[in-house]
mmCIF entry with sequence, helices, sheets and N, C-alpha, C, O atoms, coordinates in Angstrom:
data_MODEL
# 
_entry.id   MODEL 
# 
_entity.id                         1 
_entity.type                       polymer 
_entity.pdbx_number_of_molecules   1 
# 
_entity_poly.entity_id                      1 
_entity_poly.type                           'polypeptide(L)' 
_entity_poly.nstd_linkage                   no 
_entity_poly.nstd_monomer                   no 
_entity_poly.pdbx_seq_one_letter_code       
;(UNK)(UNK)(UNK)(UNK)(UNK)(UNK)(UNK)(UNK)(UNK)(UNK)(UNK)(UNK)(UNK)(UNK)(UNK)(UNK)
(UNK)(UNK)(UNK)(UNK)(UNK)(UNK)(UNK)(UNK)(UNK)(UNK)(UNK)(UNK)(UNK)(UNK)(UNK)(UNK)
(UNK)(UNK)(UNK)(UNK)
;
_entity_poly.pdbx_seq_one_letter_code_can   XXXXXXXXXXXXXXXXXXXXXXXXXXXXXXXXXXXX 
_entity_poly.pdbx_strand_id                 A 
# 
loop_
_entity_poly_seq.entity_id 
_entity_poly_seq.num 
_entity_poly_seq.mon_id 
_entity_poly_seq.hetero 
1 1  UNK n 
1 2  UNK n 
1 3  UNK n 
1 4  UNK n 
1 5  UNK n 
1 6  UNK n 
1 7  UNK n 
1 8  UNK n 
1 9  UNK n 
1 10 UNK n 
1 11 UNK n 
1 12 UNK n 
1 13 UNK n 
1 14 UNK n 
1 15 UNK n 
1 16 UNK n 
1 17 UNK n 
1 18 UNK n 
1 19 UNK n 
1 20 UNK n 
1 21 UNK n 
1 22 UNK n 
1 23 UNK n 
1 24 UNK n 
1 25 UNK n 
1 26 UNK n 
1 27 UNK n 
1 28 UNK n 
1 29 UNK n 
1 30 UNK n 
1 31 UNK n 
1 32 UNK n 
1 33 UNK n 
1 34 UNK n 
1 35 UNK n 
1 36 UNK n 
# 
_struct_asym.id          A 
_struct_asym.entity_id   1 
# 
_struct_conf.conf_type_id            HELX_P 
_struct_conf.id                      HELX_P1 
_struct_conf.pdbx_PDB_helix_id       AA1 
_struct_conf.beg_label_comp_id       UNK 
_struct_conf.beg_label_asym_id       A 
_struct_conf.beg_label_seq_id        14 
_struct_conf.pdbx_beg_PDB_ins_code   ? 
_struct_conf.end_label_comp_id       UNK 
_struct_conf.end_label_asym_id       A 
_struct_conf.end_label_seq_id        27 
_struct_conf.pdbx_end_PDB_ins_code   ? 
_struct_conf.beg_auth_comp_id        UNK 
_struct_conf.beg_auth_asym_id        A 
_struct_conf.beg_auth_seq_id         14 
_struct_conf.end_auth_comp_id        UNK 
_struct_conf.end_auth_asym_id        A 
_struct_conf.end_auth_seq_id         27 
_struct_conf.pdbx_PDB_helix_class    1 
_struct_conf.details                 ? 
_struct_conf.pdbx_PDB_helix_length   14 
# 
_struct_conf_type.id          HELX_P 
_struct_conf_type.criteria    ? 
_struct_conf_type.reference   ? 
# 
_struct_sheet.id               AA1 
_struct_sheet.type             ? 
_struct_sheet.number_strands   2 
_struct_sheet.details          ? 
# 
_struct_sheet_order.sheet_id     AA1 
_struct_sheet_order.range_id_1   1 
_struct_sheet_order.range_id_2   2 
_struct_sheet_order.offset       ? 
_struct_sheet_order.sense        parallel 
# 
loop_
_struct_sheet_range.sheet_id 
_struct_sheet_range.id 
_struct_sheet_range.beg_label_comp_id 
_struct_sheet_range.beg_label_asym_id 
_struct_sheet_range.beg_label_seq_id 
_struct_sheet_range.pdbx_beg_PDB_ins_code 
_struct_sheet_range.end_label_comp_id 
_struct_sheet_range.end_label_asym_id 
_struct_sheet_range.end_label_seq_id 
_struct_sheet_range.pdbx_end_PDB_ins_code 
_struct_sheet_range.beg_auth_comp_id 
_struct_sheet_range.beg_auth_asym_id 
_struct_sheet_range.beg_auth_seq_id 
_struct_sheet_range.end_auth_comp_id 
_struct_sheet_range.end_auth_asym_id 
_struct_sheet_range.end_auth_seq_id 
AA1 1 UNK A 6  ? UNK A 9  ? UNK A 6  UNK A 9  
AA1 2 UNK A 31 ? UNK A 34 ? UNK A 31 UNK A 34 
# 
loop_
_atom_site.group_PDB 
_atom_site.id 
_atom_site.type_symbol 
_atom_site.label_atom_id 
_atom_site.label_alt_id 
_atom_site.label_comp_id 
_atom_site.label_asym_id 
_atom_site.label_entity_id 
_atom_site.label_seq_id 
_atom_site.pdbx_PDB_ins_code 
_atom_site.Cartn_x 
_atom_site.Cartn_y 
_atom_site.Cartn_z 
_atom_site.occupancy 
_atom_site.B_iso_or_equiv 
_atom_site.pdbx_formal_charge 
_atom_site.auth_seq_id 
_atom_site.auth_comp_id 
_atom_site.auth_asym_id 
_atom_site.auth_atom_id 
_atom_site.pdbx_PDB_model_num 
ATOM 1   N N  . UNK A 1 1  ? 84.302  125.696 112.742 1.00 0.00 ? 1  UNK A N  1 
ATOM 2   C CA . UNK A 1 1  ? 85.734  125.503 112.827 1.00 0.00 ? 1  UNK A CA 1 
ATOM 3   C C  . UNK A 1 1  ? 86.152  124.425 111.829 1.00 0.00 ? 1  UNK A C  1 
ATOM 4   O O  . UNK A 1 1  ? 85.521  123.383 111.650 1.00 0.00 ? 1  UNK A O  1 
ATOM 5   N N  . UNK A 1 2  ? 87.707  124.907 110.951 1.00 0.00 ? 2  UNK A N  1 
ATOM 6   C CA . UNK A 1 2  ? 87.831  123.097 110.377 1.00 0.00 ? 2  UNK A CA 1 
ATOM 7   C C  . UNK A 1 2  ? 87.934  122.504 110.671 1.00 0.00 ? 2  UNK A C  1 
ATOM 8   O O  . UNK A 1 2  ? 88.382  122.458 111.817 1.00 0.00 ? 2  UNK A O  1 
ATOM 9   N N  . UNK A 1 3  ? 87.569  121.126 109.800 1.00 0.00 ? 3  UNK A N  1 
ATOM 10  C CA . UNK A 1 3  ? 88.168  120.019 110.533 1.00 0.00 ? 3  UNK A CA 1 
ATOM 11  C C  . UNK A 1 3  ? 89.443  119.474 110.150 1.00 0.00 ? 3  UNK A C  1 
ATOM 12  O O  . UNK A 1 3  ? 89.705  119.163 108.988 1.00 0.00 ? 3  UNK A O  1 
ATOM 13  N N  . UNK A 1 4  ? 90.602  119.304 111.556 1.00 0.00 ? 4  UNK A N  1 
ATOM 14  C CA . UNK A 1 4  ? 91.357  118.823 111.253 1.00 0.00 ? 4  UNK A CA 1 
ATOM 15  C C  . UNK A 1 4  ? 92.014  117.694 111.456 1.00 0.00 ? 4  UNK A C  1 
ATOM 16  O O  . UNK A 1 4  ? 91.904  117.058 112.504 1.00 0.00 ? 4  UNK A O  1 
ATOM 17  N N  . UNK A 1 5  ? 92.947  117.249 110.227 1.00 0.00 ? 5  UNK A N  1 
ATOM 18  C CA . UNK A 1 5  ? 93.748  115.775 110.232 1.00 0.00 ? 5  UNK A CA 1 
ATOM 19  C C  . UNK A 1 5  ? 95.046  115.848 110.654 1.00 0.00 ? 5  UNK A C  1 
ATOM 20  O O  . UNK A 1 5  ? 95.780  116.815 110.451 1.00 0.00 ? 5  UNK A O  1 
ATOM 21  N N  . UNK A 1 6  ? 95.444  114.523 111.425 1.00 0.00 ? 6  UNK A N  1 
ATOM 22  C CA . UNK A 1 6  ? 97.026  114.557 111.811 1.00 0.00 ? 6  UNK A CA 1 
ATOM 23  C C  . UNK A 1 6  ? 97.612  112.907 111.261 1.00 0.00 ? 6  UNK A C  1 
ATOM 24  O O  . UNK A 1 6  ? 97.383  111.890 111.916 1.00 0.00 ? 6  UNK A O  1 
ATOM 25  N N  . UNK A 1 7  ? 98.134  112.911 110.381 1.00 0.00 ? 7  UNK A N  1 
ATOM 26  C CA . UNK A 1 7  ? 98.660  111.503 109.611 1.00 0.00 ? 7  UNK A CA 1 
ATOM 27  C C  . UNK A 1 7  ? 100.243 111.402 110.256 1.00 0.00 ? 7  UNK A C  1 
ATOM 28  O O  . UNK A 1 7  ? 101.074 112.308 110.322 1.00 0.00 ? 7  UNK A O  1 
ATOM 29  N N  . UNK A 1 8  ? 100.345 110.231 110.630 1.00 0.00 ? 8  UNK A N  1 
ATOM 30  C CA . UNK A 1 8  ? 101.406 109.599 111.426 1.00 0.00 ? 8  UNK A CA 1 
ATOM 31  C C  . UNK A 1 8  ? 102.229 108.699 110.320 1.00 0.00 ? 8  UNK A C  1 
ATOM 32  O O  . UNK A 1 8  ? 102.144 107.498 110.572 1.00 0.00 ? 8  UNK A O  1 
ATOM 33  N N  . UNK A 1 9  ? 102.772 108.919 109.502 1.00 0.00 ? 9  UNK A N  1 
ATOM 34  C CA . UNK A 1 9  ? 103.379 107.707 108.489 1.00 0.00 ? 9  UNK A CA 1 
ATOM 35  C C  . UNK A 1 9  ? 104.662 106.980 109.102 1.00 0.00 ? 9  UNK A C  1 
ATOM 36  O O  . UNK A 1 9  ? 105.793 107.422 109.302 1.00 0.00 ? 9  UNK A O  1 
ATOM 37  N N  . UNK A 1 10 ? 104.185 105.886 109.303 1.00 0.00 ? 10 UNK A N  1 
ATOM 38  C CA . UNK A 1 10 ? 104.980 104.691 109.740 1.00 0.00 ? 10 UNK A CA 1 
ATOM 39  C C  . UNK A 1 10 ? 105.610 105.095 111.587 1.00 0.00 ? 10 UNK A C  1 
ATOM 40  O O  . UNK A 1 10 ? 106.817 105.180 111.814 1.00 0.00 ? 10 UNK A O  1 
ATOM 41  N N  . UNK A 1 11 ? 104.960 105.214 112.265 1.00 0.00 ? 11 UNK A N  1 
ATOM 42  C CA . UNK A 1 11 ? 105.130 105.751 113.279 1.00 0.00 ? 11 UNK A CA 1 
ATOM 43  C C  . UNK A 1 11 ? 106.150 104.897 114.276 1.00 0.00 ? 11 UNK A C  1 
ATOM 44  O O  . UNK A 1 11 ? 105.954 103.700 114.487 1.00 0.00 ? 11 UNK A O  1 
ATOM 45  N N  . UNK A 1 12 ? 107.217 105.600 114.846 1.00 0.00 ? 12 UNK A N  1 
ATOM 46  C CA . UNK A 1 12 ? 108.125 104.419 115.232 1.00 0.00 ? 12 UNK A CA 1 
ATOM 47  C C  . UNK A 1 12 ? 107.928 104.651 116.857 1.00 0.00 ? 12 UNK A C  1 
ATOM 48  O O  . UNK A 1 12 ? 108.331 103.732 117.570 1.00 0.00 ? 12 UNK A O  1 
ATOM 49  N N  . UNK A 1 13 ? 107.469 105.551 117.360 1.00 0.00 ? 13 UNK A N  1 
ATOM 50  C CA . UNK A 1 13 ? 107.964 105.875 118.924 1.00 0.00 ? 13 UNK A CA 1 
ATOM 51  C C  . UNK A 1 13 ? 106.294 105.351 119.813 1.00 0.00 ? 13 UNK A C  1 
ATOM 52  O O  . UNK A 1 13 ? 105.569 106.190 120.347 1.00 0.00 ? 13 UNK A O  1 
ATOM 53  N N  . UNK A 1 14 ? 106.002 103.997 119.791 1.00 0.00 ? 14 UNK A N  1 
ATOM 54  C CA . UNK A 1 14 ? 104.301 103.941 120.392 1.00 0.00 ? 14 UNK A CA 1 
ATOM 55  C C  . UNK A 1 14 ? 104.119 104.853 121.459 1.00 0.00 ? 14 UNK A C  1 
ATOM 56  O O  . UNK A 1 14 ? 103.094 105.475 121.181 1.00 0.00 ? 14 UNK A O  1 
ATOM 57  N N  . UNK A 1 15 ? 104.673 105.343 122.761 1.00 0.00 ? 15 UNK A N  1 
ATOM 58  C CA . UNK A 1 15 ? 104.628 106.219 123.830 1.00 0.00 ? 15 UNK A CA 1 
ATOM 59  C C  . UNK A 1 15 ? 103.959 107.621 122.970 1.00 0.00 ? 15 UNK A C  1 
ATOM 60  O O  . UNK A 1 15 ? 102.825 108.093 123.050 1.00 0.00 ? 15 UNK A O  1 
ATOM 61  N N  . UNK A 1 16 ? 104.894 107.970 122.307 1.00 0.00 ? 16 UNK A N  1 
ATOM 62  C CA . UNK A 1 16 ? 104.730 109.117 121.509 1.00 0.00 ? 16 UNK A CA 1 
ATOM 63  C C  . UNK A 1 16 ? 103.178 108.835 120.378 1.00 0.00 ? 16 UNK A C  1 
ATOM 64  O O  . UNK A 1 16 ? 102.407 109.711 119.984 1.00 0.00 ? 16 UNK A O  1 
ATOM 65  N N  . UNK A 1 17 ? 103.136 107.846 120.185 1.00 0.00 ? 17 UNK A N  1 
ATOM 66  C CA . UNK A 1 17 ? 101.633 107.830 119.159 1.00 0.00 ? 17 UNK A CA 1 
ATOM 67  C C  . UNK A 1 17 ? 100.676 107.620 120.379 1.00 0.00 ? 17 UNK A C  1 
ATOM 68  O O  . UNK A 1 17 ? 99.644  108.265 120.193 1.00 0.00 ? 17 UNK A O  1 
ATOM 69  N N  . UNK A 1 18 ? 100.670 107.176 121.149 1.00 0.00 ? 18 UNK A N  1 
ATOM 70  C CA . UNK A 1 18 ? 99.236  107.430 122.016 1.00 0.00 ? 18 UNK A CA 1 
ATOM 71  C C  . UNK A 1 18 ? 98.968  108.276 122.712 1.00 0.00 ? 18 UNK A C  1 
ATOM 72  O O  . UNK A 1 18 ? 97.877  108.594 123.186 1.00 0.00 ? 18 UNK A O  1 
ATOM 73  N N  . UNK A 1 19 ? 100.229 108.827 122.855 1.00 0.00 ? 19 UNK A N  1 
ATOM 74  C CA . UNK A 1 19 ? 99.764  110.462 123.500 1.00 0.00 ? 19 UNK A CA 1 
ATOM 75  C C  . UNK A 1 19 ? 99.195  111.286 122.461 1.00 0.00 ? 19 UNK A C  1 
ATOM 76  O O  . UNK A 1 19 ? 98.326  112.129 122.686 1.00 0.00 ? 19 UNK A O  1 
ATOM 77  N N  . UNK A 1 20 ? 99.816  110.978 121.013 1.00 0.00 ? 20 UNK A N  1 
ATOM 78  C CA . UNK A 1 20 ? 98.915  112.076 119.744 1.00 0.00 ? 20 UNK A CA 1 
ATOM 79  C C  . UNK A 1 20 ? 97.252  111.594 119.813 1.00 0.00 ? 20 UNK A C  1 
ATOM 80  O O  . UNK A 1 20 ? 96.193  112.207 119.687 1.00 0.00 ? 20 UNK A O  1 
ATOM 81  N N  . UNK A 1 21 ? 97.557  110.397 120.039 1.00 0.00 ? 21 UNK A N  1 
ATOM 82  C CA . UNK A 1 21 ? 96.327  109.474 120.027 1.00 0.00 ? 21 UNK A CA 1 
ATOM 83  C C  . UNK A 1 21 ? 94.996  110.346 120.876 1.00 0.00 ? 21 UNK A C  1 
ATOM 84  O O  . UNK A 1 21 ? 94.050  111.027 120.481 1.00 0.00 ? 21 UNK A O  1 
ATOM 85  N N  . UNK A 1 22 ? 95.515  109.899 122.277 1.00 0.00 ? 22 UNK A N  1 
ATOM 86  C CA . UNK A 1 22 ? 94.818  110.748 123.065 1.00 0.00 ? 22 UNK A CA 1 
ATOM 87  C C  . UNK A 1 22 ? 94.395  112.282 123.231 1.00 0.00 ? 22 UNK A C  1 
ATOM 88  O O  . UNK A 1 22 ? 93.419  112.737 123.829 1.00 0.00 ? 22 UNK A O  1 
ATOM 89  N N  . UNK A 1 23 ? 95.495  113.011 122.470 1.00 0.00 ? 23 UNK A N  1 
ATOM 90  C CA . UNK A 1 23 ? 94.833  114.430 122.004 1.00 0.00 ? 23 UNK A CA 1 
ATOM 91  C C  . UNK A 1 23 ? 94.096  114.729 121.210 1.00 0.00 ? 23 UNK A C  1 
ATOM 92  O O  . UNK A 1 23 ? 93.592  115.848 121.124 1.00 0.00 ? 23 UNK A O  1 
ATOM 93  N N  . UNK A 1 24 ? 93.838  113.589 120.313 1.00 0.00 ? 24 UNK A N  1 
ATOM 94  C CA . UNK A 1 24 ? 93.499  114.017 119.140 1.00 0.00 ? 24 UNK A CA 1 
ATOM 95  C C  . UNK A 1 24 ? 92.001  113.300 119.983 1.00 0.00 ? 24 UNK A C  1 
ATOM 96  O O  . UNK A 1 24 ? 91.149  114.175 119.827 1.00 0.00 ? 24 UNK A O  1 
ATOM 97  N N  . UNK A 1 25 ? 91.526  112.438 120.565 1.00 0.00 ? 25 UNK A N  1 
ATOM 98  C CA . UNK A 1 25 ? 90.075  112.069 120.815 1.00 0.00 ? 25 UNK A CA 1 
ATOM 99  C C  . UNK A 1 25 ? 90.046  113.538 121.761 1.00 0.00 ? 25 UNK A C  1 
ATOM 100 O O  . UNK A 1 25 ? 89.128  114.206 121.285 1.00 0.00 ? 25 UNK A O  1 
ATOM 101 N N  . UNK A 1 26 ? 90.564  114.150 122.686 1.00 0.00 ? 26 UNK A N  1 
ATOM 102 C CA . UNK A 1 26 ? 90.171  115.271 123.719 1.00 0.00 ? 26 UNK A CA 1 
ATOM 103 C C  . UNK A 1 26 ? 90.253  116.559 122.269 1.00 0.00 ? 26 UNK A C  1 
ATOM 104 O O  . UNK A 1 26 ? 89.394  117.440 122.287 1.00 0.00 ? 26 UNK A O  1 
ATOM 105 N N  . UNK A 1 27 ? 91.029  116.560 121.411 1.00 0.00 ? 27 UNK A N  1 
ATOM 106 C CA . UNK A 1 27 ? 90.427  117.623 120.521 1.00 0.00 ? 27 UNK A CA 1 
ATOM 107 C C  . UNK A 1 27 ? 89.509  117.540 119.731 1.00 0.00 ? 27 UNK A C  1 
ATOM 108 O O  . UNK A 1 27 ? 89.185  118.586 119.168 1.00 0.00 ? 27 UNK A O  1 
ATOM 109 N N  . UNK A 1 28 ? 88.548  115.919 119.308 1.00 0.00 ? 28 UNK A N  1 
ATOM 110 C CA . UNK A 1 28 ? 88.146  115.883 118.044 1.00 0.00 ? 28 UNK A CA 1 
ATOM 111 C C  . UNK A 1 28 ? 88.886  116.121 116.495 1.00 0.00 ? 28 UNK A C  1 
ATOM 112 O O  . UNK A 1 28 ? 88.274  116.736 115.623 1.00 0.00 ? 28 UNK A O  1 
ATOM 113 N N  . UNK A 1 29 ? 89.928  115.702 116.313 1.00 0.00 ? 29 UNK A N  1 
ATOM 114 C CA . UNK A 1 29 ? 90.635  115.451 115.313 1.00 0.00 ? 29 UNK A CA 1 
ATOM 115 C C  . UNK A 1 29 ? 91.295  114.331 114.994 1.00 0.00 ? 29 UNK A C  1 
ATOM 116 O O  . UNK A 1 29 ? 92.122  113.724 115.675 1.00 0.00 ? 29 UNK A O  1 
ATOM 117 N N  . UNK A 1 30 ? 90.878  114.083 113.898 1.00 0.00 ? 30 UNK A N  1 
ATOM 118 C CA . UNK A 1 30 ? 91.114  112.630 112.989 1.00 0.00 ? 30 UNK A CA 1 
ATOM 119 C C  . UNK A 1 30 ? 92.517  112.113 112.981 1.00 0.00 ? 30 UNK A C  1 
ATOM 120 O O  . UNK A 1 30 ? 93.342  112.915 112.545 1.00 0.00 ? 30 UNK A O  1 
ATOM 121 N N  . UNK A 1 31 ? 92.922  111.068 113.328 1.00 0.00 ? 31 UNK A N  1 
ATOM 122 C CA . UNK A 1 31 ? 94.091  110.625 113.371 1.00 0.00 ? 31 UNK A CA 1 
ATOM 123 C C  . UNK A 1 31 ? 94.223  109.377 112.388 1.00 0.00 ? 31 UNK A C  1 
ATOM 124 O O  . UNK A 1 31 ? 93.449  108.421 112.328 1.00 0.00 ? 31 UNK A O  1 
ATOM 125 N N  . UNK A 1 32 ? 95.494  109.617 111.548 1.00 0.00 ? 32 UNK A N  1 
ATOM 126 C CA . UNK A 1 32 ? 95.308  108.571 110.555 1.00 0.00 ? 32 UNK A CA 1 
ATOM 127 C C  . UNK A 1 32 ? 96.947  107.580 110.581 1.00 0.00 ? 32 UNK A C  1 
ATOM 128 O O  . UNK A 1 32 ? 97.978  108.251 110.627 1.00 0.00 ? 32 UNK A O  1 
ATOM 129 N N  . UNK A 1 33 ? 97.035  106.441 110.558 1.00 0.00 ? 33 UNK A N  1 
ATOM 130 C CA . UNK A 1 33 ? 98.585  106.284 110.814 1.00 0.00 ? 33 UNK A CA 1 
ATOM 131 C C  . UNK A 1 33 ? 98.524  105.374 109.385 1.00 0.00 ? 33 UNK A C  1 
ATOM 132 O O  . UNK A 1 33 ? 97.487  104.936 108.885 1.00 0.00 ? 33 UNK A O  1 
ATOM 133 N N  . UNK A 1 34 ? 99.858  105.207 108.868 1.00 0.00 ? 34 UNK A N  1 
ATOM 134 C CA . UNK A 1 34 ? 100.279 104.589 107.847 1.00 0.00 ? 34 UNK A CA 1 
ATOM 135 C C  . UNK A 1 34 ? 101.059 103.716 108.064 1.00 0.00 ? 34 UNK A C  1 
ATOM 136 O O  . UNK A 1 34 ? 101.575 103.872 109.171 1.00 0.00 ? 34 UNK A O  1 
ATOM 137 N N  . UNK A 1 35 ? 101.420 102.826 107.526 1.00 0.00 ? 35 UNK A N  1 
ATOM 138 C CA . UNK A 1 35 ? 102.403 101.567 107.518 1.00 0.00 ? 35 UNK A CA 1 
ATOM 139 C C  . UNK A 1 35 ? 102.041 100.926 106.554 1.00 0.00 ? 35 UNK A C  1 
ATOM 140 O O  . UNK A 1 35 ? 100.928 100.744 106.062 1.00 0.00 ? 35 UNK A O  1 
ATOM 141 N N  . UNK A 1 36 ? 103.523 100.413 106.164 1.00 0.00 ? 36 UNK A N  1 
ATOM 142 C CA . UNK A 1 36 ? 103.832 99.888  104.754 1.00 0.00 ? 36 UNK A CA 1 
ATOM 143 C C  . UNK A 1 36 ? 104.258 98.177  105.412 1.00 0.00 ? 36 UNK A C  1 
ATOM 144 O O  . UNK A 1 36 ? 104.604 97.286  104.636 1.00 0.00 ? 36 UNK A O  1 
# 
């Protein structure tokens, strides 16, 4: 299967990033966040 990435750039809503957070460790997919 590929592997896949989910990039968060500059992420404003934290509720909303740890729930991606947490899917992404129960799917095995790479989570990358950005901030400037």
């Amino acid at each position: 299967m590929a592997e896949l990435n989910i990039v968060l750039h500059e992420p404003e809503i934290p509720a909303n990033t740890g729930n991606i957070g947490r899917t992404c460790v129960a799917t095995g997919t790479k989570l990358h966040l950005t901030v400037s």
